[in-house]
N, CA, C and O of each residue as an XYZ file, in Angstrom:
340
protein
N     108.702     66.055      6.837
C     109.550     66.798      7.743
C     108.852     66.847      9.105
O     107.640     67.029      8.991
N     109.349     66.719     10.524
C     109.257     66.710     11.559
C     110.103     67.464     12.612
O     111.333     67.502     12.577
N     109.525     67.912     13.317
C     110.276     68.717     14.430
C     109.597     68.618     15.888
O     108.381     68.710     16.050
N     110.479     68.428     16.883
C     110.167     68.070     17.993
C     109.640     69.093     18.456
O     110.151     69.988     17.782
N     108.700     69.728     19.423
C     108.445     71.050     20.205
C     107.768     70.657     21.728
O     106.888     69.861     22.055
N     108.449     71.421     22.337
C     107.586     71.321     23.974
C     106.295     72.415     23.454
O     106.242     73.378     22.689
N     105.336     71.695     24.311
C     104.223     72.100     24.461
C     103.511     72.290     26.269
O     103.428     71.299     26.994
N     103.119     73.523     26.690
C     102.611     73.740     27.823
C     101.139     73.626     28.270
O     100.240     74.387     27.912
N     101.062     72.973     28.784
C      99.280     72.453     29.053
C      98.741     73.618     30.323
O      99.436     74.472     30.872
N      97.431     73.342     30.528
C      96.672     74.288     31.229
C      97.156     74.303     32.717
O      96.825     75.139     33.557
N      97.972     73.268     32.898
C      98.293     73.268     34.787
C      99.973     73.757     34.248
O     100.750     73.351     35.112
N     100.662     74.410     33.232
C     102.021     74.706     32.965
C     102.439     73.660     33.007
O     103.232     73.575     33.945
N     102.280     72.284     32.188
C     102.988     71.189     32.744
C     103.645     71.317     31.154
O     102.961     71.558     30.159
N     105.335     71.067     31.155
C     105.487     71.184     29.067
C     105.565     69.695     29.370
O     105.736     69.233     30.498
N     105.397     68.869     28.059
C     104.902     67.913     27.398
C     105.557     68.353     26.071
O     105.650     69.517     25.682
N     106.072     67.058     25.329
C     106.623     66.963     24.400
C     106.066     66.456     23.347
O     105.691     65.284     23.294
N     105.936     67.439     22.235
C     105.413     67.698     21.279
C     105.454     67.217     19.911
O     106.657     66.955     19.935
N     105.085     66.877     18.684
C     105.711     66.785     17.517
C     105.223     68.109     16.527
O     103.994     68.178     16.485
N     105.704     68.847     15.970
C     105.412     69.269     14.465
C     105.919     68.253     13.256
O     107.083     67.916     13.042
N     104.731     67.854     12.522
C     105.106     67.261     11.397
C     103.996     67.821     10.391
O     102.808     68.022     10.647
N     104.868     68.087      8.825
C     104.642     68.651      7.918
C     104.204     67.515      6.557
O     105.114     67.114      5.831
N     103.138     67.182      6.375
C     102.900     65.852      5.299
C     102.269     66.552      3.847
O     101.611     67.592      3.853
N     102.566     65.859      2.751
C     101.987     66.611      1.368
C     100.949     65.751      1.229
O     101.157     64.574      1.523
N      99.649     66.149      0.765
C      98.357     65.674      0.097
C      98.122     66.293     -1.227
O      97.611     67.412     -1.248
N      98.466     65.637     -2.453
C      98.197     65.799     -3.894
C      99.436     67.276     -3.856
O      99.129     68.199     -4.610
N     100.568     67.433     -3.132
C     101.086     68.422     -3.666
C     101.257     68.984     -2.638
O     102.415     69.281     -2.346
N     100.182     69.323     -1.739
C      99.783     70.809     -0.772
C     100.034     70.162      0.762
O      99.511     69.127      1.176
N     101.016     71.076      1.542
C     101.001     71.143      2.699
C     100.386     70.995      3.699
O      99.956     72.063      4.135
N      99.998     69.642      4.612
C      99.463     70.042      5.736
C     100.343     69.491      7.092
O     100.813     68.384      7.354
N     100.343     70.644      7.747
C     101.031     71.021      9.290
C     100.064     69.740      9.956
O      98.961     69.307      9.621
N     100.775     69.450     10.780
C     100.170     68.866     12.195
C     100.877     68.866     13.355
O     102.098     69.019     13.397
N     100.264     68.725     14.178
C     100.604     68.856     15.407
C      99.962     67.209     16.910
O      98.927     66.665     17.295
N     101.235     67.167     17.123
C     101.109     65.678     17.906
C     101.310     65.658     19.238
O     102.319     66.304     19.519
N     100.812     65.221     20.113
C     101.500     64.667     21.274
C     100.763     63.489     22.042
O      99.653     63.216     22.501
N     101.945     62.991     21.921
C     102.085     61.419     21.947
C     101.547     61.069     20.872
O     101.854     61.552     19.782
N     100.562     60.071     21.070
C     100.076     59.445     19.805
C      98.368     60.018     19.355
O      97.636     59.401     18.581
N      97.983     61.391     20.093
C      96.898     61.910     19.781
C      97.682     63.105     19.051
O      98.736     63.690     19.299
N      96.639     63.224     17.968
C      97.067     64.306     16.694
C      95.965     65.195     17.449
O      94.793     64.827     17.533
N      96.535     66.628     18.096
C      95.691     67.696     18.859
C      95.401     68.841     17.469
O      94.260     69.300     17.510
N      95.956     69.174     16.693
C      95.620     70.297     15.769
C      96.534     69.874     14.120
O      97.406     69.033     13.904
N      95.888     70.834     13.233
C      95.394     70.280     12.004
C      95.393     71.733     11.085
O      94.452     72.522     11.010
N      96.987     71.874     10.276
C      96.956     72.803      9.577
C      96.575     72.507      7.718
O      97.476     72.220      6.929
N      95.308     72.629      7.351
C      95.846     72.255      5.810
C      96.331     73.330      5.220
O      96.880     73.115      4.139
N      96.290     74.690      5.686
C      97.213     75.721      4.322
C      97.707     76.466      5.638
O      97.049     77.280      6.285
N      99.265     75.934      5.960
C     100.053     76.341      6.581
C     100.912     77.719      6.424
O     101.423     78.436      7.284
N     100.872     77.840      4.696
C     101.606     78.792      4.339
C     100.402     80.382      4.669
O     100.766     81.558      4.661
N      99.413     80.016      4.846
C      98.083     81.001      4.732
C      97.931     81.504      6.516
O      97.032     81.186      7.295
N      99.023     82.287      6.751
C      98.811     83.085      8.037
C      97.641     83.648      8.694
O      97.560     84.046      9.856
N      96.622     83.622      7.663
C      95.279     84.902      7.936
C      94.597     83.281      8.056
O      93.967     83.727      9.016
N      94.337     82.449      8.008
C      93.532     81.077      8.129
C      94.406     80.303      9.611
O      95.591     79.979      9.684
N      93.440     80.193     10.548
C      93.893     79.264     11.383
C      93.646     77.938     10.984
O      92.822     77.580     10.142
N      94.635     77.024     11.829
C      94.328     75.522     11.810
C      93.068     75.368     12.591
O      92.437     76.171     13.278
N      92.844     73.905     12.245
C      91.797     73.234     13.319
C      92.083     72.377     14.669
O      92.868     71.446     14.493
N      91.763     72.476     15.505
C      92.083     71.862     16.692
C      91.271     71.354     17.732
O      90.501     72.051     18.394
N      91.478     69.891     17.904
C      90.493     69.323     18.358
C      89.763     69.085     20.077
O      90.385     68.476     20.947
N      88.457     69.653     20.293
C      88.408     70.170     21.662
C      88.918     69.149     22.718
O      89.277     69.507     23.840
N      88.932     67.658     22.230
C      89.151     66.884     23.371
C      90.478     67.198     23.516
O      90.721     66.475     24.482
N      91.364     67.665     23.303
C      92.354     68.049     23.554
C      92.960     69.588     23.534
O      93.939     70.185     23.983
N      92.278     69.751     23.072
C      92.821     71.378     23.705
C      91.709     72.172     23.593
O      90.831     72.077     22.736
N      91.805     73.180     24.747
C      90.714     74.094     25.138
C      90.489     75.610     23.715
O      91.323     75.961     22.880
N      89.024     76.192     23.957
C      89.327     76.878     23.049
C      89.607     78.100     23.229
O      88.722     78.903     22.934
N      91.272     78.772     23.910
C      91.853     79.194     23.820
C      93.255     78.491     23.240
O      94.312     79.005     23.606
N      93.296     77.509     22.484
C      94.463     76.824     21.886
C      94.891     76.161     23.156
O      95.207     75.002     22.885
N      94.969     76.301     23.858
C      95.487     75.673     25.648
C      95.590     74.115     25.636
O      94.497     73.578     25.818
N      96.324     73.518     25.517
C      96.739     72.322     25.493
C      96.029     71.556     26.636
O      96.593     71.797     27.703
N      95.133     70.836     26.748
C      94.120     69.935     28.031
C      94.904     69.666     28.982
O      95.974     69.431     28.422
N      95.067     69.533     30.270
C      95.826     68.598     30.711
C      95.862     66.840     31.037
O      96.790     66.039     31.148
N      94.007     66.684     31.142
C      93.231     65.488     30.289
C      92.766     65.618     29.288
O      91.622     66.049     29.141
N      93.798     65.164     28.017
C      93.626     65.278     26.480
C      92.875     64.030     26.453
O      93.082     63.214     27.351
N      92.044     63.784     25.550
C      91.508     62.612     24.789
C      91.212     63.051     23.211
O      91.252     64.222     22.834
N      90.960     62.113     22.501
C      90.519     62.351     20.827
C      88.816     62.393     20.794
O      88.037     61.440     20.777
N      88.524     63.894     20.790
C      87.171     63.422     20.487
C      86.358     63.912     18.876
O      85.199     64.079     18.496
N      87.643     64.000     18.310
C      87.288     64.786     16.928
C      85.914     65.370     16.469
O      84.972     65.027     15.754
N      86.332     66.563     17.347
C      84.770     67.722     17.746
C      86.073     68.580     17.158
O      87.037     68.563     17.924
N      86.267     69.369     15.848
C      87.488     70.320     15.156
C      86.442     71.236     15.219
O      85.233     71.172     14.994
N      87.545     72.483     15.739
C      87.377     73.696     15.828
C      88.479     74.549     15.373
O      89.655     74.214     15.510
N      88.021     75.902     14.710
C      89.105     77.220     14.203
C      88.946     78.158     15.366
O      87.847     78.609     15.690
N      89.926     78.405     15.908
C      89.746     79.268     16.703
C      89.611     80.540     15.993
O      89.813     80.512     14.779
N      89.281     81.732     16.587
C      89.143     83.760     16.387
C      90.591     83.706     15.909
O      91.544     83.146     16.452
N      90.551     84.439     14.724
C      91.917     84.968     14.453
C      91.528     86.590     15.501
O      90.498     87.225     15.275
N      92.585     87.047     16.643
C      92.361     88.699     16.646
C      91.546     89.528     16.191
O      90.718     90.086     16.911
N      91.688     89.792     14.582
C      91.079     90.850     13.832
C      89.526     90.480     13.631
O      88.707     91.378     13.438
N      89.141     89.101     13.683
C      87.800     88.380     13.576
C      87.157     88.206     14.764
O      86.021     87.732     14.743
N      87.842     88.599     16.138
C      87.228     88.659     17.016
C      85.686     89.617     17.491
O      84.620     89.401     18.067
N      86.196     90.422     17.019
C      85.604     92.025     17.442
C      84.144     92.021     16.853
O      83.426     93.014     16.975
């Protein structure tokens, strides 16, 4: 399953997005696309209290979409809120 989404980068520029949803042995994993760089990386999508991973060459770590994205698969979880403190 796939779904299109605009996405807003750090200069407000939206950029067009993919959500796509793929099964591994059964289990859900979310992703997230634009263009042909895969920027973030859900494996338990259904698990609200677990963030995805998301990769810095492309997005900052406030989730902030780069506005020079590249792939540098350096994955990061961002602070959930409550784990901030």
């Amino acid at each position: 399953m796939a779904k299109s989404l605009d996405i807003v980068d750090e200069h407000q520029q939206e950029l067009p997005g993919l959500w796509a949803l793929y099964l591994s042995a059964g289990q859900p994993i979310a992703t997230i696309w634009v263009g042909n760089l895969l920027v973030s990386v859900d494996p338990t999508p259904k698990d609200k209290n677990t963030p995805g991973w998301h990769d810095r060459g492309a997005v900052l770590n406030d989730t902030t979409l780069r506005s020079e994205r590249r792939q540098a698969c350096d994955w990061f979880q961002p602070l959930m809120p409550e784990k901030a403190s």
